[in-house]
N, C-alpha and C positions, 0 to 999 in steps of 0.2 A: 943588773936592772936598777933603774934609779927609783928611789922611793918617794912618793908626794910627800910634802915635807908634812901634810895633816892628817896622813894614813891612820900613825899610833892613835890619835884622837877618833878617829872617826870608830876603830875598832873598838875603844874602850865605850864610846858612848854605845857602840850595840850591846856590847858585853853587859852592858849594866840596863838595858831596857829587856834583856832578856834573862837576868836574874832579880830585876825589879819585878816587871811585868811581864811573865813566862807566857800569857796568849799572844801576847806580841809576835812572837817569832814562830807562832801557827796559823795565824792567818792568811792563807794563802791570797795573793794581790789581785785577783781576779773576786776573793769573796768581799772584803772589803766596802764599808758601807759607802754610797756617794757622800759628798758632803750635798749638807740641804741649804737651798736659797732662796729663802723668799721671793716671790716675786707677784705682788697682788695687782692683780687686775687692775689698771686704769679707766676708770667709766665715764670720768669725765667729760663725755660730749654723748652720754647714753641717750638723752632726752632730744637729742641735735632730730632727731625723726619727728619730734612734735611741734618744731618752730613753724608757725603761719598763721592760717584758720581756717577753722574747719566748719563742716556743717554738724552739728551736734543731735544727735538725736537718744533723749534718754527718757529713761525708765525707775521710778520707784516705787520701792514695798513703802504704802503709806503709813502704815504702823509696824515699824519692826519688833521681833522677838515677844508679838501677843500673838501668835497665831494669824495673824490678820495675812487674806493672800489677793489683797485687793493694791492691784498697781496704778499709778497714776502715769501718762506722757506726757511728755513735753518736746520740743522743739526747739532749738535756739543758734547760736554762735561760739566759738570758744576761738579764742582768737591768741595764741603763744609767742610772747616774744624771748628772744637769746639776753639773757646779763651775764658779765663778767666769761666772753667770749666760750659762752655754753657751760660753764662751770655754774649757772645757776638758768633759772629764767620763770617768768611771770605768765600765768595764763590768767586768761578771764573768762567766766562762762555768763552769758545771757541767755535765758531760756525763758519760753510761758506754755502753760499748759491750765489746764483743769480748773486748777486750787492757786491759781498765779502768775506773777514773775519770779524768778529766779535768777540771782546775782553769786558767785561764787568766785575767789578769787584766791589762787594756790599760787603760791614763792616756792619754788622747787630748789633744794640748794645741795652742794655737793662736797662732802668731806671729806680731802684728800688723803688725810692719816688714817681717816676708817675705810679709805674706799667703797660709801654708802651714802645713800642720798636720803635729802629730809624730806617731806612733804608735807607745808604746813597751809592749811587752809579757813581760808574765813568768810560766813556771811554777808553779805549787806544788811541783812536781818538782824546778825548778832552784832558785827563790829567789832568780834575775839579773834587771835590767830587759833587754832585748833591746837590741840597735843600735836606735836610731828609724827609722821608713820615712818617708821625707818624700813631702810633696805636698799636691792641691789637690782641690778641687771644680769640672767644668766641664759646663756644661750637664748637672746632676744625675746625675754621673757622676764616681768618687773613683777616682785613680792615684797610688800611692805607692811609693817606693825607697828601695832602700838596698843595702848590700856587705855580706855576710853569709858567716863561714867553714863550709860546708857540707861533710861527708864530707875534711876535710883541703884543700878548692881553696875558692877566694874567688870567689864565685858572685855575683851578682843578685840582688836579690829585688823581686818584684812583690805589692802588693794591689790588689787595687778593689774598691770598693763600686757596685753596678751595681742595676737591677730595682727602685729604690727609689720606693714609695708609702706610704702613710699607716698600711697594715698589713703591709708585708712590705718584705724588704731581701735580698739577695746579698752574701756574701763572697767574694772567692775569692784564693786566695795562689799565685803560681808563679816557679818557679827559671831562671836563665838560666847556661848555663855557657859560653857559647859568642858573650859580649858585648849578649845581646841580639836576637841573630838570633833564636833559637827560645828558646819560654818551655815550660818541662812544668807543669801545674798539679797541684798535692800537696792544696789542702787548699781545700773547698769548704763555705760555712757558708750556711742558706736560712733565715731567721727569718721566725715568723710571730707576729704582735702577739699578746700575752696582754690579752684584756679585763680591766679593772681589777674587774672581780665575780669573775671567772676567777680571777686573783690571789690577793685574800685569801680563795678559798675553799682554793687549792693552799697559803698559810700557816695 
């Protein structure tokens, strides 16, 4: 019988992985652990479900985190366009109610090495971009944070995007003073798809 010419080698290297490292030569090939591979979710077109406009219909806690459980409505437009081919995109909300109008305008942006998205938002009233709420999409369902100075104390803040289908979506925002334990929700947004005939007849 002819011998491979790199048998002697291959033997001494087991010999010696099995007097180096004696579990070596007990683990049987079936226990063996897999090897692990990252592989983190792509969310990049998470928000592709809110390009258009919608008809907006929200709701807020007037005074948050005082006890107060006096809500205001409003009515408006929110209208989402796609940048950098859904890797980001711009909404605007218009709304009037009670105490107003209402201008709000969110740059939603998407971090490929975090696979997490920012959401940074700003008044017409203020003219700041807000803290970013960070977070993700999981099983069709958006959680986001962030440290926000509320009433003078340095609170929590929650979004999520929840209820989401092809015609409608959920917003809703709430405050934590208390780490986390308990969340109060302040501010609840219910979009309903604007048909695109719908649209340009309301332009």
């Amino acid at each position: 019988m002819r011998r491979h010419p790199h048998a002697g080698s291959h033997l001494l290297l087991c010999a010696l992985l099995h007097v180096t490292f004696p579990a070596f030569s007990r683990i049987p090939p079936h226990k063996a652990a897999p090897l692990q591979i990252g592989t983190e979710r792509n969310g990049e077109h998470d928000f592709d479900f809110d390009i258009g406009t919608w008809k907006t219909h929200l709701t807020r806690l007037q005074h948050p985190l005082t006890g107060s459980t006096t809500w205001i409505d409003y009515e408006g437009t929110t209208v989402v366009r796609k940048v950098w081919n859904g890797r980001a995109n711009l909404a605007e909300l218009e709304a009037d109610g009670p105490t107003g109008h209402i201008e709000v305008l969110s740059l939603r942006l998407y971090d490929p090495q975090a696979h997490q998205w920012s959401l940074n938002t700003a008044s017409s009233k203020g003219g700041t971009i807000s803290v970013p709420t960070i977070g993700e999409f999981k099983n069709g369902r958006g959680e986001f944070f962030d440290t926000e100075p509320i009433n003078g104390r340095s609170v929590l803040v929650r979004n999520i995007w929840s209820d989401i289908t092809q015609n409608s979506c959920r917003f809703e925002q709430s405050f934590s003073a208390d780490g986390g334990k308990t969340w109060e929700v302040n501010w609840v947004a219910t979009d309903t798809r604007v048909k695109e005939n719908e649209s340009d007849k309301a332009h």
